[in-house]
C-alpha positions as CSV (number, residue, x, y, z in Angstrom):
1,X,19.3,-9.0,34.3
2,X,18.5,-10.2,31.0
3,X,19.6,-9.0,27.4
4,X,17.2,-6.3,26.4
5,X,19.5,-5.0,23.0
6,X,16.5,-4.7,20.6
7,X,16.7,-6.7,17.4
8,X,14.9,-7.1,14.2
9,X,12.0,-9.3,13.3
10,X,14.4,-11.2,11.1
11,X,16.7,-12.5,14.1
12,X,13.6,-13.5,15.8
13,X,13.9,-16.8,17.6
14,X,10.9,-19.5,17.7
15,X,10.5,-19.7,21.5
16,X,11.2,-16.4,22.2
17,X,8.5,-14.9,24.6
18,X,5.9,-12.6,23.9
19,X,4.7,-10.5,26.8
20,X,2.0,-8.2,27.5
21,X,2.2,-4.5,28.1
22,X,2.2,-5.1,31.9
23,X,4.7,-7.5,31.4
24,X,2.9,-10.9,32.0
25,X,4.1,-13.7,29.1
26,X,1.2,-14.8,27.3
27,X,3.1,-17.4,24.7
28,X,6.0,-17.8,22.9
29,X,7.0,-17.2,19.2
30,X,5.8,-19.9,17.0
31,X,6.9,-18.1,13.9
32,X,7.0,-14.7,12.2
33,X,4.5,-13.8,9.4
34,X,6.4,-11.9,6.6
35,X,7.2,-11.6,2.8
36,X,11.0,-11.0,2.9
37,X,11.4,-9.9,-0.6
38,X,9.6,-6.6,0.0
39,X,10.3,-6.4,3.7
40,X,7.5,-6.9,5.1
41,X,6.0,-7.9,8.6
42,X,3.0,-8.8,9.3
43,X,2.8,-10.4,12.7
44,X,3.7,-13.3,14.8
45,X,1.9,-16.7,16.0
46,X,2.2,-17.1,19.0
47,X,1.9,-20.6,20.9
48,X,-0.2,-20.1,24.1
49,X,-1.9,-22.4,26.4
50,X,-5.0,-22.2,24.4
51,X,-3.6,-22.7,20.7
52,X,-2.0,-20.5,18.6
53,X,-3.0,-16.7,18.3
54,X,-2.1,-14.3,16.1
55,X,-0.3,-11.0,16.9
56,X,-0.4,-8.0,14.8
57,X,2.9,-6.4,13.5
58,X,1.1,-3.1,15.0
59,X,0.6,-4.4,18.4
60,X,4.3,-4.9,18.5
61,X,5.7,-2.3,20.4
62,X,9.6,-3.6,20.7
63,X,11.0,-6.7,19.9
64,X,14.6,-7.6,21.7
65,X,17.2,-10.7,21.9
66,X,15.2,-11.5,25.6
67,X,11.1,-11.2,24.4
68,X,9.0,-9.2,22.2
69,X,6.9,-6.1,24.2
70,X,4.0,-5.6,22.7
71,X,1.5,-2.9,23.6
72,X,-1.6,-5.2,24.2
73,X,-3.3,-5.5,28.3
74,X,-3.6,-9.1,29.8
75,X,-7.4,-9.1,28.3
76,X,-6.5,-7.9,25.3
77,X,-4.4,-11.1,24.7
78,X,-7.2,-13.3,26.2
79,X,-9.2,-12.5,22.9
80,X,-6.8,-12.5,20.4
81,X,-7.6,-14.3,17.2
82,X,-6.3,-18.0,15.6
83,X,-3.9,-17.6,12.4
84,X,-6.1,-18.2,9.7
85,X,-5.4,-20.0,6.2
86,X,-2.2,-20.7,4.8
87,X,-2.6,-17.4,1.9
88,X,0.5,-16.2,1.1
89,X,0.7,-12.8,-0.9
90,X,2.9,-11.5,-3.4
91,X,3.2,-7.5,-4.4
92,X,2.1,-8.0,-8.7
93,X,4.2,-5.1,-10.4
94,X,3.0,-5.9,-13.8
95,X,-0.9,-5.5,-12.8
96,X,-0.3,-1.8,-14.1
97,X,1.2,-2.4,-17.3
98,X,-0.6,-1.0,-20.6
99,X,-2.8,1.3,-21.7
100,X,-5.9,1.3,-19.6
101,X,-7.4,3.3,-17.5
102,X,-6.7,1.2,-14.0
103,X,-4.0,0.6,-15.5
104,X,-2.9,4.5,-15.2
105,X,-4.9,5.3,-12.2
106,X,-2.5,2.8,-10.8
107,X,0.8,3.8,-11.7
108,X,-0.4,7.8,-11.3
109,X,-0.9,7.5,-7.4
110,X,1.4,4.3,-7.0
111,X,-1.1,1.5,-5.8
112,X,-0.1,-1.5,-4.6
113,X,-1.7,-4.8,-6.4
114,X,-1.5,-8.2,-4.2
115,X,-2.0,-11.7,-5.8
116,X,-2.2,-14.6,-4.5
117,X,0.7,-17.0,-4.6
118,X,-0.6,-20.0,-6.9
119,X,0.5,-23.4,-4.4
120,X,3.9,-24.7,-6.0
C-alpha cells in the first residue's frame, strides 16, 4: 500500500499524481499556483496527455505524499481548462492609505486590493 499521510501544498512534488474522484489519474503535477507571502493557493497545472490543464485550489479535496484527490468525475477533467497568462498578483496594502472615501470604505470593511506584479 502506498503512503497516504496528507501533506501540504508546499511539500508538493512536480510528478506527483492527480487523480479523479473515482480514483482514475488524469495527469501529474506540473507545478503549484500560489503567492507564498500571504499563503495562498490557487491551484495546480497539471500535465495530461492533452496539454496542461488547470485545477482549481477548490476542486482539491486532499492532497498526500502518494497523489492529490481531488473532488472532480472523469468528465469533469476531460473539460478542464489550459493555465492562462503568466499574471502574477500581489495583495497592495497601501491602496487604502489617505483620506478618501475608497480609501475608508476600504479599510472600514477590510477589502482586499490586488495589483499586478510589474515584470522585473
Amino acid at each position: 500500500m502506498t503512503d497516504e499521510t496528507t501533506i501540504a501544498y508546499t511539500a508538493l512534488a512536480k510528478g506527483t499524481p492527480i487523480l479523479t474522484a473515482e480514483g482514475t489519474e488524469l495527469g501529474t503535477v506540473e507545478h503549484v499556483l500560489q503567492d507564498p507571502s500571504i499563503d495562498l493557493f490557487d491551484g495546480i497545472a497539471v500535465k495530461t496527455s492533452a496539454g496542461l490543464r488547470f485545477v482549481d485550489a477548490d476542486l482539491v479535496g486532499r492532497i498526500t505524499t502518494a497523489a492529490v484527490h481531488t473532488t472532480l468525475t472523469v468528465d469533469d477533467a476531460a473539460a478542464l481548462p489550459e493555465p492562462q497568462g503568466t499574471e502574477v498578483l500581489d495583495a497592495d496594502p497601501n491602496e487604502y492609505e489617505g483620506n478618501g472615501l475608497s480609501a475608508w470604505f476600504g479599510r472600514v470593511f477590510l477589502r482586499e486590493h490586488w495589483m499586478r506584479r510589474k515584470n522585473e
